[in-house]
N, C-alpha and C positions, 0 to 999 in steps of 0.2 A: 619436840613438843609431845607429852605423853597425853596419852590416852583420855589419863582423867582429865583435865583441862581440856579435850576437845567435846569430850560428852559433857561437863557444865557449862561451853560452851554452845552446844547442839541444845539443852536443856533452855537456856539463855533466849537464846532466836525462836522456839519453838513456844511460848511465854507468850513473848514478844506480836509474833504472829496472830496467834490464837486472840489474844486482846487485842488488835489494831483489828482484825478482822470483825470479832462480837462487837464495836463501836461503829465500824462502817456500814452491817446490818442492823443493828438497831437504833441509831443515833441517825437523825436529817441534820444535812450541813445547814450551817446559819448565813443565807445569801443576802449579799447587798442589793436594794433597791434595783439598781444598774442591771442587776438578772434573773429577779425574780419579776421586774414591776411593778410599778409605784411610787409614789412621790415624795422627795424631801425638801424641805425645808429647812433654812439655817434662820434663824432669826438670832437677832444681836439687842443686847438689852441696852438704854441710853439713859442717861443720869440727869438730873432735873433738879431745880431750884432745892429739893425737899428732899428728895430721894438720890444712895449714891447707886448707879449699876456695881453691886460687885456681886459676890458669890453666893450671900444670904439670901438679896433681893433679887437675885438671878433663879435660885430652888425657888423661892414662892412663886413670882410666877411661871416658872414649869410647871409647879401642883394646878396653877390655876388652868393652864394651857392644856394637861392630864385632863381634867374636866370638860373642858371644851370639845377636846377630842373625843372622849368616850361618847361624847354626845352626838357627834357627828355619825356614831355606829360603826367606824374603822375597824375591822378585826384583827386584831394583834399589832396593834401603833408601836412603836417605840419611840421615847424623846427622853434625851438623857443631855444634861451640860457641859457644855465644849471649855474650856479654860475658864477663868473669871466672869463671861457677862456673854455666853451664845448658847443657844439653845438648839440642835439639831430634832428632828422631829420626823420622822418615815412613816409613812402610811403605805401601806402595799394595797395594791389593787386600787388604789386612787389615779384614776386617768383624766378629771376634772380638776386640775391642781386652784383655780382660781378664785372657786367659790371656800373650800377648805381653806385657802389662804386668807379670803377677806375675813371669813369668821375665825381663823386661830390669831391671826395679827391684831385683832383689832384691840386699843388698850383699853375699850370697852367703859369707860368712868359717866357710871352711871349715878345719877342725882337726880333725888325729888328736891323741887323749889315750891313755893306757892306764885302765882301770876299776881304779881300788886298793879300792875296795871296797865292800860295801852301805854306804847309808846311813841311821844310824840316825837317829831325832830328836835335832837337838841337835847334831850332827856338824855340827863346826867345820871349813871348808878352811884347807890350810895356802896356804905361799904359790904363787900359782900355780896353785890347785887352785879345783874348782870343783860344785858341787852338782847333778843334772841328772839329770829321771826320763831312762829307756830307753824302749824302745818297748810294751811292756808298764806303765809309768808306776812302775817300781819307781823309785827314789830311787838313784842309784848316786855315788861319790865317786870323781870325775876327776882322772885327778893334770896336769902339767903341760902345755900344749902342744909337741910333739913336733914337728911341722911343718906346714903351712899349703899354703894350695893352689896355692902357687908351688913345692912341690916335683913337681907334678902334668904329663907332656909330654901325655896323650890321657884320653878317656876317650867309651863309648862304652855304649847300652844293649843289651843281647843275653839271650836266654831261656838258661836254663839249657842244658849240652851235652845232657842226655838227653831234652830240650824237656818234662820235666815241672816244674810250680809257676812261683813267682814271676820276674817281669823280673828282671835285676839289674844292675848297670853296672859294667863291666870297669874298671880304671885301671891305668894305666901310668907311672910313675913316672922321672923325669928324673934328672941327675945330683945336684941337687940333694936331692933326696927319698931315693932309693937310700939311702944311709947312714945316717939318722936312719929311716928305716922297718926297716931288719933291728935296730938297736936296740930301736924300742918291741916287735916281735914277741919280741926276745929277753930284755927283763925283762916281756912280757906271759907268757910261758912260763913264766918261774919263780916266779910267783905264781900256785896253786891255787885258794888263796881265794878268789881274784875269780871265778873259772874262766874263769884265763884269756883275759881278755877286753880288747881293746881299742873305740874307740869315736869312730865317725866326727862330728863336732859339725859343723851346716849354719846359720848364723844364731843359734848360741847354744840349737840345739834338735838332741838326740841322734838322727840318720837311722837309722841302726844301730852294735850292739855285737853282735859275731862273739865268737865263740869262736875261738881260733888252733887249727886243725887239729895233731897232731902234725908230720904230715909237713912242715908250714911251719915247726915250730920245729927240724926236722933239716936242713932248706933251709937256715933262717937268714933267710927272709923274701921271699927273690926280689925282680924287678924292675914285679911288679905285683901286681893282688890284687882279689877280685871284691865291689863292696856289696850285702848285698841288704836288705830291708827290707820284705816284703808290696807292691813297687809292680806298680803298672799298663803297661802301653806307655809312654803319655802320660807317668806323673811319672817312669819311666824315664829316658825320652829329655829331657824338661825337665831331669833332675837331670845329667845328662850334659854338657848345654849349659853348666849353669853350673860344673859343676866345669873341662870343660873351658877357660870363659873363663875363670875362676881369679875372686880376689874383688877385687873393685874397691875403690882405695885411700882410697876417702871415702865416707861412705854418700850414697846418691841419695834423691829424694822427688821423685814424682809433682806436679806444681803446673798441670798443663795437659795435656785429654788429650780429642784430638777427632778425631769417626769418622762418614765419608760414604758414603753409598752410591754405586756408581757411577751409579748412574739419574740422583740428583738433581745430580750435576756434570753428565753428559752433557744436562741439558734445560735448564742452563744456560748451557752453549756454543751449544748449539739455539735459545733465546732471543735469545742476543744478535746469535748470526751472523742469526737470521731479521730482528731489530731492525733492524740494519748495516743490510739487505739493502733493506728496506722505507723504511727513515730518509733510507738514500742516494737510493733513488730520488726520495721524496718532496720533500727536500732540493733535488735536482738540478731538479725539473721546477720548484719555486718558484726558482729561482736564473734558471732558464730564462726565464720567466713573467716576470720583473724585469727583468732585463739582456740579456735577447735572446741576440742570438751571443757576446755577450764571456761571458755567463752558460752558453753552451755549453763554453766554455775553461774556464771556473772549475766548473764540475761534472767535464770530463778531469780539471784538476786535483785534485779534490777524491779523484776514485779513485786517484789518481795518490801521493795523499799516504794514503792507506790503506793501500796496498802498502808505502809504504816506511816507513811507521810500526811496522806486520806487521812487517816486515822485519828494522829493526832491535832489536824487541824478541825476536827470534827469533835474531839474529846476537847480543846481547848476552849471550843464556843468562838472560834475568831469566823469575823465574817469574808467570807469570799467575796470579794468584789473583782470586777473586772479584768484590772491591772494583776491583783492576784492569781485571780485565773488561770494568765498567761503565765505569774511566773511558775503556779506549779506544773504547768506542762514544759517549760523549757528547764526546768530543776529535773526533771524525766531523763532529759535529752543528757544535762550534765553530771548526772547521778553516776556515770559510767567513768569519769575521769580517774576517780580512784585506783579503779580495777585496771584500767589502763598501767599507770604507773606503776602497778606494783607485778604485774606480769609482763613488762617490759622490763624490769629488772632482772625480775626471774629469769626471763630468755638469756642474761647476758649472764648469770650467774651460771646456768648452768651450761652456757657456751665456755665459760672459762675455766668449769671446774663441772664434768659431765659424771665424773667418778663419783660423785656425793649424792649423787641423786636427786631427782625431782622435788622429791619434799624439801630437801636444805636448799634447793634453788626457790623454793616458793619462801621458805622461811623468810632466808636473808631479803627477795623481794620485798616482803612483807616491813622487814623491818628495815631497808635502804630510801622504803619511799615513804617512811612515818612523818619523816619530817617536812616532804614536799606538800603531802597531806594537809599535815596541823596548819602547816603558816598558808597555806592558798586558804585553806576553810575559814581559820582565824580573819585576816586580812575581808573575806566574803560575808562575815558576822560582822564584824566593826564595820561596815558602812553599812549594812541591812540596818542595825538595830540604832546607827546613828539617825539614820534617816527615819527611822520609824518612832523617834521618842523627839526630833528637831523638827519633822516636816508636818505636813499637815493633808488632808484629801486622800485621794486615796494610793498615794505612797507608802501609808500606813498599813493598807491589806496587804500591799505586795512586801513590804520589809518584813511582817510575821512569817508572810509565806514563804520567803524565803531562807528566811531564819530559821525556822522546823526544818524544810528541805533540806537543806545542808547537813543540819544536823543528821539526819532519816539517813543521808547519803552515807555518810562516814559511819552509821551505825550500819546499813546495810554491807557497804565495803568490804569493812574491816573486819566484822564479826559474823555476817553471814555469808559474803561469800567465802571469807576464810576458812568457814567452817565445815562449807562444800569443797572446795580445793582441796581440800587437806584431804578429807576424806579419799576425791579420788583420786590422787595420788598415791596412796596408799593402797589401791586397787593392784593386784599382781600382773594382770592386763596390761593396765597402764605404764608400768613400773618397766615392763619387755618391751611398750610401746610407747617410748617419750613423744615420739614427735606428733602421735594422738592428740597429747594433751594439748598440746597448741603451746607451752613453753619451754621443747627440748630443745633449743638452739633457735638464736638470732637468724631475722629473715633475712631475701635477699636483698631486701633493699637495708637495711643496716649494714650489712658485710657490703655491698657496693659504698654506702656512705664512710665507712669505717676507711675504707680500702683507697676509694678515689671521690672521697668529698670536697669540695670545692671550700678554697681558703675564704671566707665569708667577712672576715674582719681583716682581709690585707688591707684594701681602702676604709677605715672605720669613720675616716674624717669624713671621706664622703659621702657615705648612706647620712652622718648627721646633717650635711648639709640640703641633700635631697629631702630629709625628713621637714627641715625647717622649709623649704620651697612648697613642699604640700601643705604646711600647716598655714603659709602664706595663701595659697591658694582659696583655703578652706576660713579662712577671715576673711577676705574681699569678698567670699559667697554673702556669710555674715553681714559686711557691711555694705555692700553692694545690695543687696537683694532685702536682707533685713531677717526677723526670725517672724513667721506665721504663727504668733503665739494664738493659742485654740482659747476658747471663752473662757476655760479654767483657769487662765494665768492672766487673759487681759482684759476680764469682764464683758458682760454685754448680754447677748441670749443668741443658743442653738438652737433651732427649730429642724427636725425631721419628719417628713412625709412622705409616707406610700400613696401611689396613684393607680386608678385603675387601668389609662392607657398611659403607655411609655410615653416617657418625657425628656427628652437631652436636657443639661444642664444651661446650654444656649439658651433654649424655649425658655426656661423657667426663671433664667436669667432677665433674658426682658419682659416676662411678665409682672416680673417682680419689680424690675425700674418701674413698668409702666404704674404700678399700683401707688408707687412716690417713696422708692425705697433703691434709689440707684445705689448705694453705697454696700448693699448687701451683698457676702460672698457667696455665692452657691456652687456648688458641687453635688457631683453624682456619690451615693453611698449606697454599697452592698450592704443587702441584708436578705438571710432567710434565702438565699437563691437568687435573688428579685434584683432591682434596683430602683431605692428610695433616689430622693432631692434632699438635700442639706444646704440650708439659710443659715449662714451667720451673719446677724446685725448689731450695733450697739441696744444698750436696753430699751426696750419697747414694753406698751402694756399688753391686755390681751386683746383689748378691741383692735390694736395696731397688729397682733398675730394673728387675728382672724382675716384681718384683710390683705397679710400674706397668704395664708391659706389659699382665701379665695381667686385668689389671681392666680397658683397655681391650677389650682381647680379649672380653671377657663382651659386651658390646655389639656389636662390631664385627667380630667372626667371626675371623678368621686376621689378626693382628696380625703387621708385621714391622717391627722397628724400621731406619732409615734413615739418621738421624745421631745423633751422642751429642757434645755439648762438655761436657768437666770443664773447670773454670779454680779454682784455688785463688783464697780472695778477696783474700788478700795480695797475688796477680800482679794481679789484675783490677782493686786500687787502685791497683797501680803503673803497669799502661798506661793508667788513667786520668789518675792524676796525670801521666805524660809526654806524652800527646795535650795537654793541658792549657798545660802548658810549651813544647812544640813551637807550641802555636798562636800563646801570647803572643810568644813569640820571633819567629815569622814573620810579627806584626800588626807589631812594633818593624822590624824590617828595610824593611819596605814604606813604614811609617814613613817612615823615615832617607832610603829612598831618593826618595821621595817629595819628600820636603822640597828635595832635593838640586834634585832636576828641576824641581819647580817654588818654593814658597815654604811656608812653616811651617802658612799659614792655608788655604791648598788642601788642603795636605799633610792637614794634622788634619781636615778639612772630609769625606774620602773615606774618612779611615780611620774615622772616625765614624759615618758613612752605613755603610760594610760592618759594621759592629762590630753597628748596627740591625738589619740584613739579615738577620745570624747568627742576633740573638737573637728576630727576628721567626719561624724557621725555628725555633727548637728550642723557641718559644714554643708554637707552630702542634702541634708533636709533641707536647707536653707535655699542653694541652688536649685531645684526641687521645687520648691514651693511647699512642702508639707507642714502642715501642722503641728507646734512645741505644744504637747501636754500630757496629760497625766500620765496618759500610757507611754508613751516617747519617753518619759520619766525613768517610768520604772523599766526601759530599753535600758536607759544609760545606767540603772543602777547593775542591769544585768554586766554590761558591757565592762563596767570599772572590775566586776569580780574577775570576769574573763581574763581582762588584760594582764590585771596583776598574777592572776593565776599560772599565765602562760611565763611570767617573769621569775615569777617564785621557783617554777619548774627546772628553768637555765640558771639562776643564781643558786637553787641547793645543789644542782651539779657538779657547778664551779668552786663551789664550799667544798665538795667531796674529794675532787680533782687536786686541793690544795693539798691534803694530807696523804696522797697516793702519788702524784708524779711530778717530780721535779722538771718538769719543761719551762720551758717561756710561756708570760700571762696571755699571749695573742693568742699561741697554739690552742693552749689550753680551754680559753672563750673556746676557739672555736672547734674543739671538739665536744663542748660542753653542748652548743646550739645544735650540733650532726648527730649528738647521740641523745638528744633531745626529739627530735625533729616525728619520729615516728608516731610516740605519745602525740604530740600536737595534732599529728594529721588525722590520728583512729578519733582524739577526742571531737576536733572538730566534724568527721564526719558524723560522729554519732548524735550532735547536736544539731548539723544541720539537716536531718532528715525529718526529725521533729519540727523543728521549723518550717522546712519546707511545707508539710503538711498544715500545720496554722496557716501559713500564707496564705496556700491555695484552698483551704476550707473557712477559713475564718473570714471576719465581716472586715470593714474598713479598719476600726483600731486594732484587731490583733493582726492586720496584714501587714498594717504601718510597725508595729511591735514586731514581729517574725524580720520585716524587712531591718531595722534600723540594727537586732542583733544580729543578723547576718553579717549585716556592713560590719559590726564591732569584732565579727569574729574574725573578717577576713582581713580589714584593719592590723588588727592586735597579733595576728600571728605574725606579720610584718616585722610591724613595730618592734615585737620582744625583736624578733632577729636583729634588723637593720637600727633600728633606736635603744634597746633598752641595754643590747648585750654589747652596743659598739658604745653606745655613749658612757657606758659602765667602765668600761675599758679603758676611753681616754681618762676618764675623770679619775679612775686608779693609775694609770700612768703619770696624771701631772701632780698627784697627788698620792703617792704612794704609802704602803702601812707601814708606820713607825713602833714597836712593840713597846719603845721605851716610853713613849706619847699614851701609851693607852693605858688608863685606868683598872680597865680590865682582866689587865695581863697578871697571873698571878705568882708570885714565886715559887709555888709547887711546883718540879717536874711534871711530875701525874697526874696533874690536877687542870691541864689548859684549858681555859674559858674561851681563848682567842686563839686561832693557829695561826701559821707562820706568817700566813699572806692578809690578815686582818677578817679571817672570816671566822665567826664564832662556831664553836664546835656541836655537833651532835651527835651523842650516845646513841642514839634510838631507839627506839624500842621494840616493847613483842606483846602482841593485844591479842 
């Protein structure tokens, strides 16, 4: 490698750096509701005789719902439109979600009528016309709509001028409205009978019917006009809002509607950063401890790829949500995989060839493990980014985040730590002192494994058969016990609440029956150090939440409640049903590509093994009793990358194995899994220290998230062994590579696509 190319690589990283770092100081991340707090709402627009809900009618009323809000005083709202006909809408700092919701749902169709007259029983409307008590519930007979709340430019609440009696709301009237309102004032005048009365209609429910003063029927009606109705401040200024927004042109409905404390996001940024903080060092001092000084490069690197992962998710504008979170601190943990690889090759290179030096043992490293590299990272992108463009919630944070991550990873790997390596290697120190570096010769435990490794695939039939016995197992959990699907996937509402005196989940339990809500799950939930109550019940209003509330309250002193998720259950089977879809789709891609890189029987071999993995983990929760959601989610989307990663690592060996030694395919496996096995155990421990730290610092969803990739990691290393690299086995043995069968195969000598044994070849490379 010369010179120049390591300094426009040093150049390269040092760029690199310098920007991820100037964006991490001067750039705030863009937080999800979920941790910064505050409340969202999902509204769903619905289609009417008149009007269809799609995409045009869905923007307008947004704009209208924009106004509403700005009215409400939210500082810095955002509502932007979800696919054809939803509305999302986040208010930060909103911990009263009820009242914000009744005034931005409401479809608000507002109508002046004139009152033509009492109504008796039996009174039939003509056309146009319409029946409706007043505010005293008399029965009055409304004649036609006169004009609607687009004739309306302001409106605004104010006490009356002599500041005695009721609120009432001024309005002011546009070009539009001006003409058709001195009309209704001037045939409301010359009807006595009614007396005189016209009648303002809000939602198909009469607000108020005035009396027309004289002096407005010698005006002829003016360009505004004052409502009153008995209100308050509050429904004043509420009623204001909405006339001012005017009435949205398709009715809306509530289908999703969730509210955080700020406490409980802030000790989940507290968590994870403390996790980071702990994970890395842990990380760093085992990386140390393994590989010496090149282990000192790959821990720089490893902060190195922090920053600029930070960086560009922070340059990107993606919001960090929860699930996110978690996965950039476990993309931390697995950030180190690379460097693994590729100085475990190193060691063996220069175990086999010690005369060439450190540097050409790092090279070839570098360029033996390119390709274990590409296809785990590749394989880890195609389900992140299937998932994140198929799914919907926030699977969507965690697929970006992982998506950057990965990328950060193999940019930090490859080019930054290579960029360190190399350097010290080239140190004259180092150069007299290989086994410093941490890759002059294979450890003890390789040279035991090399030496007296145990034949792993003599019974291959029967690790597959134990494998299918566990997966038996792990389905009767399934259908024996069932999946604890969380409100996110099966609708209904979450309710969390801090108390001031301790409460077991028994106590709160049958406070809660007692209150006429047997059916409710509750549990204990960390948070902040503390320990909340957690109510999960089908959908309820808020007057039916507050008298959970208070029945915890009875036990637990001063109750405050701290998060609230509504999910209508129709959405909550439909981000089921799409997490679902997204998964199969990104099991088929890994698939395909799979197949492509290596052979059909591999291919199916690993996607098989993870498919176990999966269902050994939601097997595990099932039994258990834990809760399937979002975060659980984005566990398994971590898990499927693990899995196959661990696969990809034993099948590109076995690809390499083909073109170097002529032994039997049994041996062969199973030296590929023995001289695998090291990578596996440094990478796994390097992820589970991060983890463990989430677990034991984080709140109840990152503890379930830390717990369910553990299970996948301990799972999956299994699997590769006992499933992925024995089932690959049989299924190449009953089915062995035919060169004449393969399309692939090409008539060049020089030119093989495909090697001997059906495994497609790689060149590799030098980055």
């Amino acid at each position: 490698m010369s010179s120049k190319t390591n300094l426009w690589r040093g150049l390269i990283c040092l760029a690199v750096i310098v920007g991820a770092a100037a964006v991490a100081l001067t750039m705030k991340p863009n937080l999800g509701l979920d941790l910064r707090g505050g409340t969202q709402i999902t509204l769903e627009a619905k289609s009417t005789d008149r009007v269809k809900a799609d995409a045009e009618a869905t923007d307008r009323a947004l704009e209208v719902l924009r106004g509403r809000v700005d009215g409400l005083g939210v500082s810095e709202p955002t509502l932007a439109r979800s696919g054809e006909n939803r509305i999302i809408v986040e208010l930060p700092n909103v911990q009263d979600p009820s009242k914000a919701a009744e005034v931005i749902g409401q479809t608000a169709s507002l109508e002046f009528r004139e009152v033509m007259a009492p109504a008796e029983e039996g009174t039939k409307p003509g056309k146009g016309e319409i029946v409706l008590p007043d505010e005293q519930g008399q029965q009055l007979l409304l004649g036609p709509v006169a004009f609607d709340g687009n004739g309306i430019s302001d409106a605004e609440a104010a006490m009356p001028q002599n500041s005695i009696g009721d609120w009432v709301v001024n309005v002011q009237f546009n070009k539009t409205g001006r003409t058709p309102w001195s009309n209704l004032v001037a045939s409301a005048c010359q009807n006595p009978a009614a007396g005189n009365r016209i009648a303002i209609v809000l939602d198909n429910e009469v607000i108020s019917s005035p009396g027309i003063v004289p002096e407005l029927c010698t005006s002829g009606g003016g360009s505004s006009t004052s409502i009153t109705g008995d209100f308050t401040q509050t429904e004043a200024q509420d009623l204001a809002v909405l006339i001012k927004g005017g009435a949205l042109p398709v009715p809306v409905e509530i289908i999703d509607q969730r509210t955080v404390g700020p406490t409980l996001g802030a000790a989940a940024i507290d968590a994870s950063i403390n996790a980071s903080v702990i994970g890395l060092l842990l990380t760093g001092l085992f990386i140390i401890f393994i590989y010496r000084l090149t282990g000192v490069m790959a821990t720089i690197a490893l902060t190195v790829y922090a920053l600029i992962s930070y960086g560009a998710l922070v340059l990107m504008g993606a919001t960090l949500t929860l699930p996110g979170l978690a996965g950039f601190v476990l993309a931390i943990g697995l950030a180190i995989d690379a460097n693994v690889l590729v100085y475990e090759r190193a060691r063996e290179e220069y175990h086999d060839n010690p005369k060439a030096g450190l540097l050409s043992a790092l090279t070839t490293g570098f360029s033996k493990a390119w390709s274990a590299i590409i296809d785990s990272n590749v394989t880890t992108i195609l389900a992140a980014l299937l998932l994140f463009f198929l799914s919907a919630g926030p699977v969507k944070g965690f697929g970006i985040t992982l998506t950057i991550g990965v990328i950060a990873s193999m940019f930090s790997a490859l080019v930054v730590a290579r960029w360190l390596t190399e350097w010290l290697v080239k140190r004259k120190w180092i150069r007299n002192h290989p086994q410093a570096s941490g890759i002059g010769g294979i450890s003890s435990v390789r040279r035991w494994l090399n030496e007296h490794g145990p034949y792993l695939v003599r019974r291959a039939g029967m690790w597959v058969v134990i494998s299918l016995g566990v997966a038996g197992v792990m389905i009767g959990g399934i259908l024996v016990r069932g999946l604890d699907l969380g409100v996110e996937f099966a609708g209904g509402r979450q309710l969390e609440y801090s108390t001031a005196k301790a409460v077991t989940p028994d106590q709160a339990r049958e406070a809660v029956a007692d209150a006429g809500f047997p059916e409710a799950v509750v549990q204990a939930s960390s948070a902040d150090g503390g320990e909340n109550i957690s109510v999960r019940l089908p959908k309820i209003d808020e007057a039916e939440a507050e008298k959970v509330r208070s029945s915890i309250a009875e036990v637990g002193g001063d109750t405050v409640q701290v998060r609230s998720d509504t999910i209508d259950p129709t959405l909550g089977k439909e981000l089921r049903n799409k997490a679902l879809l997204a998964f199969l789709i990104a099991v088929a891609a890994q698939m395909a590509y799979l197949a492509w890189r290596f052979r059909w029987t591999w291919a199916a071999a690993a996607i098989i093994s993870m498919a176990s993995v999966v269902l050994a983990v939601v097997g595990v929760f099932a039994w258990w009793g834990k809760p399937i959601d979002g975060v659980f989610l984005a566990a398994i989307l971590s898990i499927i990358g693990l899995s196959v990663n661990d696969s990809i690592v034993v099948l590109d060996r076995i690809r390499e194995r083909t073109r170097t030694a002529d032994i039997p395919l049994r041996q062969m496996v199973n030296e590929a899994i023995l001289s695998t096995l090291p990578r596996t155990i440094n990478t796994a421990m390097g992820a589970t220290f991060i983890l463990a730290a989430l677990m034991v610092l984080g709140g109840d969803s990152l503890r379930d998230f830390s717990i369910a990739v553990l299970l996948g990691l301990l799972f999956g290393h299994f699997s590769t062994v006992f499933t992925a690299s024995t089932l690959g086995l049989l299924l190449e043995e009953k089915w062995p590579y035919n060169p004449d069968k393969d399309p692939r195969k090409t008539v060049d000598p020089y030119a093989h696509v495909v090697d001997g044994r059906g495994m497609p070849e790689d060149g590799g490379a030098v980055v």
